[in-house]
N, CA and C atoms as a LAMMPS dump frame, in Angstrom:
ITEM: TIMESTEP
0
ITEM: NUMBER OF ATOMS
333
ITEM: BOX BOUNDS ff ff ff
-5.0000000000000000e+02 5.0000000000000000e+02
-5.0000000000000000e+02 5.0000000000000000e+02
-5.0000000000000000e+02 5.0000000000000000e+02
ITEM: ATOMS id mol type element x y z
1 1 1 N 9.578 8.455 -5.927
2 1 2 C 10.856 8.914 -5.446
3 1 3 C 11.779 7.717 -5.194
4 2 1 N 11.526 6.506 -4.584
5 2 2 C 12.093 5.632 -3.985
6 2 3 C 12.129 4.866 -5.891
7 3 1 N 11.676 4.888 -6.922
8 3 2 C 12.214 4.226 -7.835
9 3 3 C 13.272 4.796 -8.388
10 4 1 N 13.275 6.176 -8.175
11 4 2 C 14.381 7.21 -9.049
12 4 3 C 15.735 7.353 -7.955
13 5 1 N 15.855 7.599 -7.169
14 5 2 C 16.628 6.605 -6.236
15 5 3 C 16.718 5.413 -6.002
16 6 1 N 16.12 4.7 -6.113
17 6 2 C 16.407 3.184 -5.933
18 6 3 C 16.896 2.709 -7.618
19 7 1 N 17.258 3.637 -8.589
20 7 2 C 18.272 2.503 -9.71
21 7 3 C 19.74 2.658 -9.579
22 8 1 N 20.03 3.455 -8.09
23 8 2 C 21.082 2.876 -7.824
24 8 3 C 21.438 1.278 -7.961
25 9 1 N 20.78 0.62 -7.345
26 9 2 C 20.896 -1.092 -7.276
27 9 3 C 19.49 -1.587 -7.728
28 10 1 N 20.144 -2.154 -8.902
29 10 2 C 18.955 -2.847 -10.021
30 10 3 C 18.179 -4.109 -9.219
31 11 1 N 18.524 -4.428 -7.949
32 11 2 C 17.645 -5.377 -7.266
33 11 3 C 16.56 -4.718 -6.783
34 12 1 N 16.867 -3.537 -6.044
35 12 2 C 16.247 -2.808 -4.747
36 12 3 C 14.611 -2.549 -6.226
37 13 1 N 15.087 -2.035 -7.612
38 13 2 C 14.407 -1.604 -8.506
39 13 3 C 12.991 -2.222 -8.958
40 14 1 N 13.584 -3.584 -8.689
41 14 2 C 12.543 -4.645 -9.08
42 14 3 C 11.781 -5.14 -7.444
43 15 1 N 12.546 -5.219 -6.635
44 15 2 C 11.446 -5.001 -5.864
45 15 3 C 10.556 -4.602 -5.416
46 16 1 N 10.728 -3.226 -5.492
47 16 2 C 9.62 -1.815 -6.045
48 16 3 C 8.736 -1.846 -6.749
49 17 1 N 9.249 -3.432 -8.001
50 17 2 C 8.165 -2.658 -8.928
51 17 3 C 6.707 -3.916 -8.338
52 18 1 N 7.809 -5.076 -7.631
53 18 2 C 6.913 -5.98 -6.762
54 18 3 C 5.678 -5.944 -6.012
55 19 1 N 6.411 -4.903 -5.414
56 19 2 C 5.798 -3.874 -4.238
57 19 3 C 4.519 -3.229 -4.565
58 20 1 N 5.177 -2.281 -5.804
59 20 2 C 4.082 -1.767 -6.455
60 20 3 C 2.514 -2.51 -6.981
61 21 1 N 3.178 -3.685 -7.11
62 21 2 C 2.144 -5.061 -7.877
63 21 3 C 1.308 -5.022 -7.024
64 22 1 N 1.831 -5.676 -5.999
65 22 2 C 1.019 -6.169 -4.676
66 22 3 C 0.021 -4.965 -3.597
67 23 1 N 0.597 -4.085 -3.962
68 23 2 C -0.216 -2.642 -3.276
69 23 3 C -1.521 -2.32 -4.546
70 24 1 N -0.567 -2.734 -6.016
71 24 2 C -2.117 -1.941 -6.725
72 24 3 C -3.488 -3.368 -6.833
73 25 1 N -3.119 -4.853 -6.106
74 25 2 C -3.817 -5.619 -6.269
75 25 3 C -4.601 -5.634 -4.653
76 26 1 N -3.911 -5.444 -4.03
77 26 2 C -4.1 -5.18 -2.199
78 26 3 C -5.598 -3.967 -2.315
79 27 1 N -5.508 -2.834 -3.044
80 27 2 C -6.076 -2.105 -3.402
81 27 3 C -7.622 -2.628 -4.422
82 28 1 N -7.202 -2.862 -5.514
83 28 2 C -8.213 -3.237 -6.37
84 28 3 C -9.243 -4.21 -5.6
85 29 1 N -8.826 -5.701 -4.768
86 29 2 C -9.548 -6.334 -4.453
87 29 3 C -11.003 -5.558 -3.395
88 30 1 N -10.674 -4.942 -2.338
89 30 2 C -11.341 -4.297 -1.178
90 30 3 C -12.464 -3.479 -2.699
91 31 1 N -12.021 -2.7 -3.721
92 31 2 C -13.063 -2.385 -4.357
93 31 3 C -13.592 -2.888 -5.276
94 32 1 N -13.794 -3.754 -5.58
95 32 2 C -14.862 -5.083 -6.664
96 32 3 C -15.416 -5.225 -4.803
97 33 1 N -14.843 -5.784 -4.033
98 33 2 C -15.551 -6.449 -3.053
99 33 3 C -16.818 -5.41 -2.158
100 34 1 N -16.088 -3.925 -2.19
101 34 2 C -17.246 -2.647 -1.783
102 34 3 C -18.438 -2.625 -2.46
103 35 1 N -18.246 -2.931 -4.196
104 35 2 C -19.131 -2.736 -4.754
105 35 3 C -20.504 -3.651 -4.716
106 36 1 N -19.941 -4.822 -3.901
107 36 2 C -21.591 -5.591 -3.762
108 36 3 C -21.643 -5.953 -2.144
109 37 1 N -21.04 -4.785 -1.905
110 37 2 C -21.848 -4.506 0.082
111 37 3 C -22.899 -4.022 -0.17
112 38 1 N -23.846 -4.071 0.899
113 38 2 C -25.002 -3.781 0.882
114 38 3 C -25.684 -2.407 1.596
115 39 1 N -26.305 -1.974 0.633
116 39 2 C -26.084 -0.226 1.535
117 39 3 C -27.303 -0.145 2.825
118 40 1 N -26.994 0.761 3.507
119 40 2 C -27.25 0.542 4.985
120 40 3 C -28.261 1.263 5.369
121 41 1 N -29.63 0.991 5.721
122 41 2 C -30.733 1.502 6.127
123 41 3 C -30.647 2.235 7.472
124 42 1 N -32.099 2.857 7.946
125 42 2 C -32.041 3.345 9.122
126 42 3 C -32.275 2.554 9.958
127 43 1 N -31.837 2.506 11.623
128 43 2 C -31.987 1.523 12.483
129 43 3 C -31.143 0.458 12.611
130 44 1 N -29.862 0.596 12.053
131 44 2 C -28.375 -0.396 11.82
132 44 3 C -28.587 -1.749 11.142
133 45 1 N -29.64 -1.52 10.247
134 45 2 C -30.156 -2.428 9.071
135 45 3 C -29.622 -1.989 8.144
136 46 1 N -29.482 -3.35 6.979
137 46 2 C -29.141 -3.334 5.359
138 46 3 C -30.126 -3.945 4.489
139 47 1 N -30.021 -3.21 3.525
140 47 2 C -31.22 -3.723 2.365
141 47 3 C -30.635 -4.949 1.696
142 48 1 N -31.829 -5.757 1.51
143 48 2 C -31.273 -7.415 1.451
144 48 3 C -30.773 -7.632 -0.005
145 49 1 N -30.641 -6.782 -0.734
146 49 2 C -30.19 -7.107 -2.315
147 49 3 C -29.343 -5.725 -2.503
148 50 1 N -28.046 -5.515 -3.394
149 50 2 C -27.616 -4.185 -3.798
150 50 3 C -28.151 -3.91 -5.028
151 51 1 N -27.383 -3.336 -5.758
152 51 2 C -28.178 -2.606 -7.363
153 51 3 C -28.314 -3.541 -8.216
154 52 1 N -29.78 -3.916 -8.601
155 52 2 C -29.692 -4.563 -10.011
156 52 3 C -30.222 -5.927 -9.004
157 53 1 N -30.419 -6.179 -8.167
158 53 2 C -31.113 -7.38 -7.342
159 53 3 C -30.146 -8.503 -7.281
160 54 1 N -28.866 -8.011 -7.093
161 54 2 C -27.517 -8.918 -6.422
162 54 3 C -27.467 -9.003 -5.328
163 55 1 N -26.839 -10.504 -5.149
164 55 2 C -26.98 -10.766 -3.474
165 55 3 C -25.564 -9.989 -3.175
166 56 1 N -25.904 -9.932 -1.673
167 56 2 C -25.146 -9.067 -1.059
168 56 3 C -23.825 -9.835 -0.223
169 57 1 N -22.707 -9.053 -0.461
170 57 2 C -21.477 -10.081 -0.003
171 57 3 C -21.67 -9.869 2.147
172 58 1 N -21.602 -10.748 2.635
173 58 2 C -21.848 -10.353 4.341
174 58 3 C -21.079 -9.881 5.226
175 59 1 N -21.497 -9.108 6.148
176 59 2 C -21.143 -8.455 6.824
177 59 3 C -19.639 -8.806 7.497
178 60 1 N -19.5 -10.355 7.634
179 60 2 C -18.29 -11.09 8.632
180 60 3 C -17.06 -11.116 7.02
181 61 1 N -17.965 -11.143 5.86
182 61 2 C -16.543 -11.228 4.763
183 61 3 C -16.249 -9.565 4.557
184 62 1 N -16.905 -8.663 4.707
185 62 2 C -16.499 -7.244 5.009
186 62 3 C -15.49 -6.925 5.869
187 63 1 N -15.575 -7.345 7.413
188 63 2 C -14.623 -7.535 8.212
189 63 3 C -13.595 -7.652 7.773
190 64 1 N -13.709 -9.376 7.637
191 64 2 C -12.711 -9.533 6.942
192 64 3 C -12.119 -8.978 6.168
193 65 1 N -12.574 -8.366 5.256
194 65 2 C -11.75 -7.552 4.161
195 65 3 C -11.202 -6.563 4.958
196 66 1 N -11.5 -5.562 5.738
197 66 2 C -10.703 -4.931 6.629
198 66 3 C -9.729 -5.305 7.008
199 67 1 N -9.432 -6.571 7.506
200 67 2 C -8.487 -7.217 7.952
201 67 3 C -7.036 -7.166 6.989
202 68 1 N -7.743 -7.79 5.818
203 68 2 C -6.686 -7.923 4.661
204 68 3 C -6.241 -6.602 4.424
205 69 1 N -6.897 -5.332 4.042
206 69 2 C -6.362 -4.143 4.158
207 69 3 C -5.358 -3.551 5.085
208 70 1 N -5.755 -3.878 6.466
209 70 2 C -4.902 -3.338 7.175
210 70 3 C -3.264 -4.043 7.113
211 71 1 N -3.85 -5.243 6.775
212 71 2 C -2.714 -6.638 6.605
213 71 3 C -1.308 -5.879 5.6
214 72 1 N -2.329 -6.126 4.346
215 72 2 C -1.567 -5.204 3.384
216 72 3 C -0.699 -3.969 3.671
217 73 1 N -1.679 -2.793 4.415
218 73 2 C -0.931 -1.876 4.647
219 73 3 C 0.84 -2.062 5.21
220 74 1 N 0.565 -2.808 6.658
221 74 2 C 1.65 -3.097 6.956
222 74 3 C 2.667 -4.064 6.288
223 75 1 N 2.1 -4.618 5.922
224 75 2 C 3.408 -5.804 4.893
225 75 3 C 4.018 -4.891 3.752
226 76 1 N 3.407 -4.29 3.326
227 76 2 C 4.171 -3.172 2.773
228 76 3 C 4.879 -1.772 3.127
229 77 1 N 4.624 -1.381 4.516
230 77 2 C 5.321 -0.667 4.975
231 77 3 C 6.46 -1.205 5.587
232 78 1 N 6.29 -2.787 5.88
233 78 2 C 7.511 -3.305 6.128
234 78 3 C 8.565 -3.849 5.06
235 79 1 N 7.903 -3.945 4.28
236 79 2 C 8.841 -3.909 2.544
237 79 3 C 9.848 -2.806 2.611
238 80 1 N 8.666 -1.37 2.804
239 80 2 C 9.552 -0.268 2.082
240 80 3 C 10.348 0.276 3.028
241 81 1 N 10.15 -0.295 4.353
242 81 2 C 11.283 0.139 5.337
243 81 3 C 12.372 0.62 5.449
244 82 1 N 13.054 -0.931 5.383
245 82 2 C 14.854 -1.124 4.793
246 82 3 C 15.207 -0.205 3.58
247 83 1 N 14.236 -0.301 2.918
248 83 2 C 15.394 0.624 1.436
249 83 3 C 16.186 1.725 1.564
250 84 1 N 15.476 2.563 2.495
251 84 2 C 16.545 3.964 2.249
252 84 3 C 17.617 3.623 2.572
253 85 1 N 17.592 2.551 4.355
254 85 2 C 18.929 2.41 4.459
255 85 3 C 19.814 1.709 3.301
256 86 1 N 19.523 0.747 2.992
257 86 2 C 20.194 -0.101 1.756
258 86 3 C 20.628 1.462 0.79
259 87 1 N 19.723 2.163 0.537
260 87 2 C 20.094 3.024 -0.763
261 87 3 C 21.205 3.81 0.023
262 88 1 N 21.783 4.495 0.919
263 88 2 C 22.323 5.133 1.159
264 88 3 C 23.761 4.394 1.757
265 89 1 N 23.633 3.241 2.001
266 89 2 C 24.82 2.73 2.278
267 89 3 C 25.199 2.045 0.652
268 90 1 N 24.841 2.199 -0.226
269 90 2 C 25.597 2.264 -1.151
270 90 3 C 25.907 3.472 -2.019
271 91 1 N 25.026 4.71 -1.59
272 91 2 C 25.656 5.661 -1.973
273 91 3 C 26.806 6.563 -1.377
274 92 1 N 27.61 6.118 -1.537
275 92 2 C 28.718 6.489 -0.641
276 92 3 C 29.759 7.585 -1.706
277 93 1 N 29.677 7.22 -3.248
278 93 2 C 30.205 7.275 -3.993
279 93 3 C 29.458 9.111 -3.902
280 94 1 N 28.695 9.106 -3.306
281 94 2 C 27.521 10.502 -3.528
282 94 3 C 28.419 11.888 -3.241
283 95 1 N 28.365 13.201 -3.014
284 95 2 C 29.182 14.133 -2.45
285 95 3 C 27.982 14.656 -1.314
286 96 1 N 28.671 15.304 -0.436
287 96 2 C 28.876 15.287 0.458
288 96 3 C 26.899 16.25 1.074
289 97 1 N 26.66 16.877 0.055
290 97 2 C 25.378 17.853 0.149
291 97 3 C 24.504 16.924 -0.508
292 98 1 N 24.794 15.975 -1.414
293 98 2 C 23.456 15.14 -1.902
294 98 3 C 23.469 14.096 -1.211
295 99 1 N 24.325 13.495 -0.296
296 99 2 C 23.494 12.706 0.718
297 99 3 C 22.943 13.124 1.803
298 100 1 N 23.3 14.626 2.286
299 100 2 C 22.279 15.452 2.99
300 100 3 C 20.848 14.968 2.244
301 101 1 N 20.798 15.487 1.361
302 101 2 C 19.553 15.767 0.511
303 101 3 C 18.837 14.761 0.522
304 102 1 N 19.453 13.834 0.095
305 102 2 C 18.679 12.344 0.148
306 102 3 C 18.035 12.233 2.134
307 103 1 N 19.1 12.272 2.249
308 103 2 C 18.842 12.07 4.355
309 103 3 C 17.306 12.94 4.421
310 104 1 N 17.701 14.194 4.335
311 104 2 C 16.405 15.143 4.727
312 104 3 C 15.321 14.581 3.323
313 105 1 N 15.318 14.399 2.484
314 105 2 C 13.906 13.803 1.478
315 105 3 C 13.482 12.895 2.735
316 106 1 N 14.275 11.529 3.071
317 106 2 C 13.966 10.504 3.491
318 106 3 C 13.57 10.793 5.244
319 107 1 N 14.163 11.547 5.517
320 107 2 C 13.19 12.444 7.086
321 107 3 C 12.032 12.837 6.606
322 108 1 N 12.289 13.145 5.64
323 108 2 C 10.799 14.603 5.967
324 108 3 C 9.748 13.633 5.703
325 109 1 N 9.469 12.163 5.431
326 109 2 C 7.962 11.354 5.772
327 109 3 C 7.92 11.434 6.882
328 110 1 N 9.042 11.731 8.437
329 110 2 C 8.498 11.413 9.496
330 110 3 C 7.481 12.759 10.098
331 111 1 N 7.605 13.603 9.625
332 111 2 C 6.783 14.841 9.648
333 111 3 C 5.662 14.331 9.286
């Protein structure tokens, strides 16, 4: 939604697609890195090798990876913040029911 509205201004466009970069790499990393955690026994133990007799990435770089996730999350919710306003103070040129429209699209995430 925010790209098909956002070619109002060919900057806001490419930042998006920035955005987009960095969310689908923010993403990808946490899963290569899931795939050689080590799956979790009974008694809050882990089996010392995953599939195929690979060592297992540790528990404190797991964390960590949490960290970076949550990191991510917000650095990109603080990206996509500003735009609506930016998009709507240049749509001015708009009539009078489609910047309603736009307004209520851009409410209705707070639901």
């Amino acid at each position: 939604m925010l790209l098909r509205i956002g070619s109002i201004i060919p900057w806001i466009r490419k930042a998006l697609h920035v955005v987009m970069v960095f969310n689908v790499v923010a993403c990808l990393i946490p899963w290569v890195v899931m795939i050689f955690m080590c799956p979790p026994q009974t008694g809050n133990t882990w089996k010392p090798r995953t599939f195929g007799g690979l060592r297992c990435v540790s528990q404190h770089r797991i964390k960590v990876m949490l960290v970076f996730i949550n990191c991510a999350n917000v650095f990109t919710d603080l990206l996509i913040f500003p735009i609506p306003y930016l998009i709507m103070r240049r749509a001015t040129y708009m009539s009078k029911w489609a910047r309603l429209v736009v307004v209520l699209l851009f409410a209705s995430s707070l639901a």
